[in-house]
DSSP file (Angstrom, degrees, kcal/mol; ACC not computed):
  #  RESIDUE AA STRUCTURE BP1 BP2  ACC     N-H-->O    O-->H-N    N-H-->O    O-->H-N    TCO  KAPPA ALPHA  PHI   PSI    X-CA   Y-CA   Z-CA
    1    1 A X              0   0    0      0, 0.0     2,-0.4     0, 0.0     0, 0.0   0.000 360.0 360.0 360.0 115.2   24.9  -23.8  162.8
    2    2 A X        -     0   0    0      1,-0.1     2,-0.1     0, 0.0     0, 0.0  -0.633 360.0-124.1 -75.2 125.5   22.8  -26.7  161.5
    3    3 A X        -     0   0    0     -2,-0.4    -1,-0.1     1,-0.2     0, 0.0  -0.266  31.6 -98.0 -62.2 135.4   24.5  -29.9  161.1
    4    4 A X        -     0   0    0      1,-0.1     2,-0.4    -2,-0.1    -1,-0.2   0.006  36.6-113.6 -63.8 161.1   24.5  -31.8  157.5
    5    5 A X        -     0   0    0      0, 0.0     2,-0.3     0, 0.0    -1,-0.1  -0.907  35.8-143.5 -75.9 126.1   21.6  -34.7  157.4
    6    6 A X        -     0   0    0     -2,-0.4     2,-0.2     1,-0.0     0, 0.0  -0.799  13.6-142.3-101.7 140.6   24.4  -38.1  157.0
    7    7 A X        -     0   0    0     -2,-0.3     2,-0.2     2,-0.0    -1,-0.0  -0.473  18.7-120.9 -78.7 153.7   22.5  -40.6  154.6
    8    8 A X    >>  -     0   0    0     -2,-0.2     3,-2.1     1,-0.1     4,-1.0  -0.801  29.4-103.3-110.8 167.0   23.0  -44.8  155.6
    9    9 A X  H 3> S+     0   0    0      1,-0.3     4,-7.2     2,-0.2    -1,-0.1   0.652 114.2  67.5 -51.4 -38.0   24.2  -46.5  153.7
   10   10 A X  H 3> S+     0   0    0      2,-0.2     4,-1.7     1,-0.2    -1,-0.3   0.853 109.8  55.1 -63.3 -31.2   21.5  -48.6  152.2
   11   11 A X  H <> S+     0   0    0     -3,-2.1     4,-0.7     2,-0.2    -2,-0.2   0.962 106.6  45.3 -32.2 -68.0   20.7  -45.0  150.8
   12   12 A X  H >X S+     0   0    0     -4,-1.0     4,-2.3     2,-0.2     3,-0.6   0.891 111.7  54.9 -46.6 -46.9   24.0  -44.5  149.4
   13   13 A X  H >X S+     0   0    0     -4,-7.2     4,-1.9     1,-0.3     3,-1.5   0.930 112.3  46.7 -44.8 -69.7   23.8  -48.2  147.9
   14   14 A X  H 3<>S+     0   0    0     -4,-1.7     5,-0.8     1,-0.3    -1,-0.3   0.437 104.1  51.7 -44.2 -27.4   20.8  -47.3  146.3
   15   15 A X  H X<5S+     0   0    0     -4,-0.7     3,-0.8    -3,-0.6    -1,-0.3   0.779 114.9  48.0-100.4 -38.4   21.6  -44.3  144.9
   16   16 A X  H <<5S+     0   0    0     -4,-2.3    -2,-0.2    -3,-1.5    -1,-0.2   0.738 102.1  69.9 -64.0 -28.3   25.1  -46.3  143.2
   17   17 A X  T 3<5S-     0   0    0     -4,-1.9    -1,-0.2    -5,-0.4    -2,-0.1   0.387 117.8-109.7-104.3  28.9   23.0  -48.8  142.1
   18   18 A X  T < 5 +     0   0    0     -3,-0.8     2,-0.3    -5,-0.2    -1,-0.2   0.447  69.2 148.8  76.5  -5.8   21.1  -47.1  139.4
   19   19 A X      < -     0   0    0     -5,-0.8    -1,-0.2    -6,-0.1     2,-0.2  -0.440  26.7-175.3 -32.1  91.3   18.2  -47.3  141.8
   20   20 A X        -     0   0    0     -2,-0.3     2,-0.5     1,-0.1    -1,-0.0  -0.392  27.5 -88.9-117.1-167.4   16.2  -44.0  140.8
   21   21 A X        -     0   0    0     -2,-0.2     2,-0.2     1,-0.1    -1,-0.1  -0.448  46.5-103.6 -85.5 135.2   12.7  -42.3  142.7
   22   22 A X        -     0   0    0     -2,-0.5     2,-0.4     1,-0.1    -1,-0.1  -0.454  42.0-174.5 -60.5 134.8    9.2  -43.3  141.5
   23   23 A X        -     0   0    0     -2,-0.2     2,-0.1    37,-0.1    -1,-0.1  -0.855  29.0 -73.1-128.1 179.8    7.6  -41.1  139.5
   24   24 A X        -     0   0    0     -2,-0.4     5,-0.1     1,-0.1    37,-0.1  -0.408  50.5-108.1 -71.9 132.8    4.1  -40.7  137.9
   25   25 A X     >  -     0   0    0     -2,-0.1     4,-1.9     3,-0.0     5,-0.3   0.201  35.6 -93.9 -28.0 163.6    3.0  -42.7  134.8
   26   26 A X  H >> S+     0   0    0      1,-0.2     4,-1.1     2,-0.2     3,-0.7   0.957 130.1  38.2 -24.9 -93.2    2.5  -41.6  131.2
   27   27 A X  H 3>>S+     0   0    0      2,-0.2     5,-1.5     1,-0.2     4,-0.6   0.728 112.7  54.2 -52.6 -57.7   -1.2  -41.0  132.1
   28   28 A X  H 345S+     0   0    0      1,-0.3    -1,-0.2     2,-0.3    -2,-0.2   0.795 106.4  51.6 -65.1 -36.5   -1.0  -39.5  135.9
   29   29 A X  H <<5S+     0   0    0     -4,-1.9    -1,-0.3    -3,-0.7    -2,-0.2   0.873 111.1  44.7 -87.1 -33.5    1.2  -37.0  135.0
   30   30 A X  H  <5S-     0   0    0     -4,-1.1    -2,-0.3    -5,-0.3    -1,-0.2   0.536 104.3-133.2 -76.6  -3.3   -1.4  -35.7  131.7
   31   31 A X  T  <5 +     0   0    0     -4,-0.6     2,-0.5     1,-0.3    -3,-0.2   0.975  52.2 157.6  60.7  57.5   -4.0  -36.1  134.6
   32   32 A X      < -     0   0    0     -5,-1.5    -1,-0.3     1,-0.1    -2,-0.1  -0.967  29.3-166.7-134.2 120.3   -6.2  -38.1  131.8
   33   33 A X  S    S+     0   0    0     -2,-0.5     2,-0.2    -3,-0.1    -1,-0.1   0.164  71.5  53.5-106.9   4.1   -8.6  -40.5  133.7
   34   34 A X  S    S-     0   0    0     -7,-0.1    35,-0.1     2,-0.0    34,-0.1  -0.830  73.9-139.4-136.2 168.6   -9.5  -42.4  130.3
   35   35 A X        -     0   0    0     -2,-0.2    37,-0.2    33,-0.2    -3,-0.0  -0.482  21.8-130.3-146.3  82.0   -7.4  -44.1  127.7
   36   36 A X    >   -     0   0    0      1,-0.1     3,-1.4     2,-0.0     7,-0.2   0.083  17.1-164.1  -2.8  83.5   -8.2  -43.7  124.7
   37   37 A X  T 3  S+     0   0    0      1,-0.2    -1,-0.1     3,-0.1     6,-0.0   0.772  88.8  62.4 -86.6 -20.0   -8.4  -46.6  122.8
   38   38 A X  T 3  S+     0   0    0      1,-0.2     2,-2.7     2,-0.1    -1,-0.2   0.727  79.5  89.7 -37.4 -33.9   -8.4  -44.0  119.4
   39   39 A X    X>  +     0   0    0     -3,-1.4     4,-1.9     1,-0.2     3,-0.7  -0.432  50.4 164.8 -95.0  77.7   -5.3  -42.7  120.0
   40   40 A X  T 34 S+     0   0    0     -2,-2.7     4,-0.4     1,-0.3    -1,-0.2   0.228  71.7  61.0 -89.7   6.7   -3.1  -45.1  118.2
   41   41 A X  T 3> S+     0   0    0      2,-0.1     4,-1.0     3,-0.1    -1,-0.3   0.721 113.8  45.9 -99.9 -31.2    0.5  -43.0  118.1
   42   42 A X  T <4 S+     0   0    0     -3,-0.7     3,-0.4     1,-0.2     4,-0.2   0.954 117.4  44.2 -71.6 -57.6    0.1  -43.3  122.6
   43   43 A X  T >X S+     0   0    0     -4,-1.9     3,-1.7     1,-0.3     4,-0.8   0.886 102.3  60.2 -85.1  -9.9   -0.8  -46.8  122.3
   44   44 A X  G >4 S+     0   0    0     -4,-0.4     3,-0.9     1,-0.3    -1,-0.3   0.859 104.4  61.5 -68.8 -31.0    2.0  -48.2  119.5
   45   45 A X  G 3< S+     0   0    0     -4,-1.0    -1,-0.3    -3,-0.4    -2,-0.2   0.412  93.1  57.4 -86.7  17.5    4.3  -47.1  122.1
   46   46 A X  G <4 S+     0   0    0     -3,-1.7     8,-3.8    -4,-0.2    -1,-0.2   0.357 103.4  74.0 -77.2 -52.9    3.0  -49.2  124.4
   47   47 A X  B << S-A   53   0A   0     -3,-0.9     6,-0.3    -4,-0.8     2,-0.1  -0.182  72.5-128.6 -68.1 160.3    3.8  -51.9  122.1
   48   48 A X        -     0   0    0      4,-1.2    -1,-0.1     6,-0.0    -2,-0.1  -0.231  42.1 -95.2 -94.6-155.4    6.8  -53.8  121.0
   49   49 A X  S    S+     0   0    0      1,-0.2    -2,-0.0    -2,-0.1    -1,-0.0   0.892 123.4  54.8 -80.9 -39.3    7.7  -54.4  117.5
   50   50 A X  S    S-     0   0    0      1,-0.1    36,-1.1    35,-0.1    -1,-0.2   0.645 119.7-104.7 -47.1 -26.5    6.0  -57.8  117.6
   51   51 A X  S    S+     0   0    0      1,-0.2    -1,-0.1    34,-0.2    -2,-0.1   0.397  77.8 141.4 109.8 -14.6    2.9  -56.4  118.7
   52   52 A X        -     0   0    0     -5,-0.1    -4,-1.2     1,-0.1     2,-0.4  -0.143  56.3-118.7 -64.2 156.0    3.6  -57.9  122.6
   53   53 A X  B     -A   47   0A   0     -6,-0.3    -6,-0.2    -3,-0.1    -1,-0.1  -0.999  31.7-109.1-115.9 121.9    2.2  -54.9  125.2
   54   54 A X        -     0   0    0     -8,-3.8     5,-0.1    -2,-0.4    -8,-0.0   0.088  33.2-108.2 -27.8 136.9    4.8  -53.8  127.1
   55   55 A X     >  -     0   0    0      1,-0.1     4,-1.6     4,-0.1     5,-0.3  -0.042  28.9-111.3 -75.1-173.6    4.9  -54.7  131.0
   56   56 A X  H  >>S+     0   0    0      1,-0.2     4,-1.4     3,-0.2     5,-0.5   0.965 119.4  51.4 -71.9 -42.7    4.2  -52.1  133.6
   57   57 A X  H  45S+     0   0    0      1,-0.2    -1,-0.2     2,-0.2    -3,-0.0   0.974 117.7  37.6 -56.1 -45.4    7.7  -52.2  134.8
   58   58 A X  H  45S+     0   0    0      1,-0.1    -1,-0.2     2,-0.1    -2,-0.2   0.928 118.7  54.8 -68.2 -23.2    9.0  -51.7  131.2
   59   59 A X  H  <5S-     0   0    0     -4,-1.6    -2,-0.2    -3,-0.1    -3,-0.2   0.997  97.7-129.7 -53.5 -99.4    6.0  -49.3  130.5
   60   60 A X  T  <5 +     0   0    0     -4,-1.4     2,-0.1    -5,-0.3    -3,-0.1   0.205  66.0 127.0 142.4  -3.7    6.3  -46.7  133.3
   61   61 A X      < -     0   0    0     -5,-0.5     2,-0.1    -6,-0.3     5,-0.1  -0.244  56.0-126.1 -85.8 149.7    3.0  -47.1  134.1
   62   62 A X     >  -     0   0    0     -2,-0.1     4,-1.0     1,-0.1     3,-0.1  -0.748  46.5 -93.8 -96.9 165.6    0.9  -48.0  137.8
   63   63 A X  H  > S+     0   0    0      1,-0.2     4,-2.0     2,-0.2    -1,-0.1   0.593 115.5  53.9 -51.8 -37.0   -1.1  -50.5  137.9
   64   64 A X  H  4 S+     0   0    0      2,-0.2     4,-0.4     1,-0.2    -1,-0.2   0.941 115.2  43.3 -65.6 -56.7   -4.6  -48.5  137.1
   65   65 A X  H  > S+     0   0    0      1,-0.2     4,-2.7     2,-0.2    -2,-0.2   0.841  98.1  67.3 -77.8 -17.1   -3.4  -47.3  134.4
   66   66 A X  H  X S+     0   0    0     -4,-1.0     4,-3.1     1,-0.2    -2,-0.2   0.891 108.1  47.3 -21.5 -68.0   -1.6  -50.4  133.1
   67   67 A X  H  < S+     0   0    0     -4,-2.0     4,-0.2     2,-0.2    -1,-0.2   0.298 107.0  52.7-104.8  29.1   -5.2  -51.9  132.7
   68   68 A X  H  > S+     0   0    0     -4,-0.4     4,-0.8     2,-0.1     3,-0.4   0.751 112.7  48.2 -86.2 -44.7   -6.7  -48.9  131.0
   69   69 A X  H >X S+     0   0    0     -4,-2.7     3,-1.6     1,-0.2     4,-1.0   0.937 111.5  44.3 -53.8 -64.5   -3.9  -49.3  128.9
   70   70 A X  H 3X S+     0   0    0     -4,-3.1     4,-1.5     1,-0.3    -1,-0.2   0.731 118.4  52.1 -53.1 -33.2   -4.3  -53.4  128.2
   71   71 A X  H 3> S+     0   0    0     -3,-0.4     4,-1.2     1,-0.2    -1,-0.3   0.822 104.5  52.4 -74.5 -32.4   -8.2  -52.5  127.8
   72   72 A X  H <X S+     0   0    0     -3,-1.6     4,-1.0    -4,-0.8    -1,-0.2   0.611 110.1  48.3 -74.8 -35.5   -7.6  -49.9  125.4
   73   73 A X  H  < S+     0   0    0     -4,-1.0    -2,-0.2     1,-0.2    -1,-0.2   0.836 107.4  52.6 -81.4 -24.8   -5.5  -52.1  123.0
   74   74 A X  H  X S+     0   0    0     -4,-1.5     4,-2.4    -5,-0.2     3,-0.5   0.935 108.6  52.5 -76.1 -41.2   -7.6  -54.9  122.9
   75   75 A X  H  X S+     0   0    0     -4,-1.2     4,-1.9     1,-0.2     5,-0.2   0.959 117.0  38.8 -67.4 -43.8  -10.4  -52.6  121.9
   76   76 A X  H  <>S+     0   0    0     -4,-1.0     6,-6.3     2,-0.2     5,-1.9   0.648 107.2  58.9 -83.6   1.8   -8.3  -51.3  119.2
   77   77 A X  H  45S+     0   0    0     -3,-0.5     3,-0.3     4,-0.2    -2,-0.2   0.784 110.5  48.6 -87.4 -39.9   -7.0  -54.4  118.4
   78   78 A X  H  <5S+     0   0    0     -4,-2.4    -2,-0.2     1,-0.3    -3,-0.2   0.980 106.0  53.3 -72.2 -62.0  -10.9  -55.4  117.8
   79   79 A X  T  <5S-     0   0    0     -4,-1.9    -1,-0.3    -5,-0.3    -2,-0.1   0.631 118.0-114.6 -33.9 -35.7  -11.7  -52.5  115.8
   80   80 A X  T   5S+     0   0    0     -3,-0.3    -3,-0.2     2,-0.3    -2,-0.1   0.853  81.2 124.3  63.5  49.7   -8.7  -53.4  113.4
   81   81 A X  S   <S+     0   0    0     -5,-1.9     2,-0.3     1,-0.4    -4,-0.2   0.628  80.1  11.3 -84.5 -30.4   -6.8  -50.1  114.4
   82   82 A X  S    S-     0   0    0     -6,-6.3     2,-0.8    -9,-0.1    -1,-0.4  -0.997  96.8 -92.8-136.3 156.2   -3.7  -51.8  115.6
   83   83 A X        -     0   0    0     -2,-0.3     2,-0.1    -3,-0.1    -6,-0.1  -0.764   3.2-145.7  89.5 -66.5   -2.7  -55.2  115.1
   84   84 A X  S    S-     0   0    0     -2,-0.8     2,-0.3    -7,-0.1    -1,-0.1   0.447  90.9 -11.1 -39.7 -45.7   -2.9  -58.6  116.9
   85   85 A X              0   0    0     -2,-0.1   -34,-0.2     1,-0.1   -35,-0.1  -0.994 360.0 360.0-163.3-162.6    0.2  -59.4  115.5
   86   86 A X              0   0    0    -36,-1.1   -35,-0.1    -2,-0.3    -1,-0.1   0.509 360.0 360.0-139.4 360.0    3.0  -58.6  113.1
């Protein structure tokens, strides 16, 4: 009979402390190697109300795609599709 695996504790902390498992960006998971700087319902949600772009943390996004993202607003910020502020 195989014996349970026992978690330590610093697991157990983690798991109580709202701590959850990384998962894949926005982007990683649609497997999409570009970001569209067109696609202006993806990037307003990026955005706050203010116009601020979101951080990665708040985002969900890794770091690569972070500054596809940041590249993609400024371009569309330039274009006058979204923005500079509000």
């Amino acid at each position: 009979m195989a014996t349970p695996i026992k978690k330590t504790d610093s697991e157990e902390k983690m798991r109580h402390a709202g701590v959850r498992e990384q998962t894949q960006c926005r982007f990683c998971r649609r497997g999409e190697k570009y970001v569209d700087y067109k696609d202006i319902d993806t990037l307003e949600r990026l955005l706050t109300h203010r116009g601020k772009i979101y951080s990665r943390k708040r985002s969900g996004n890794c770091a690569s795609c972070q500054r596809k993202v940041n590249v993609a607003i400024k371009r569309a910020r330039y274009m006058a599709l979204l923005p500079y502020t509000i």
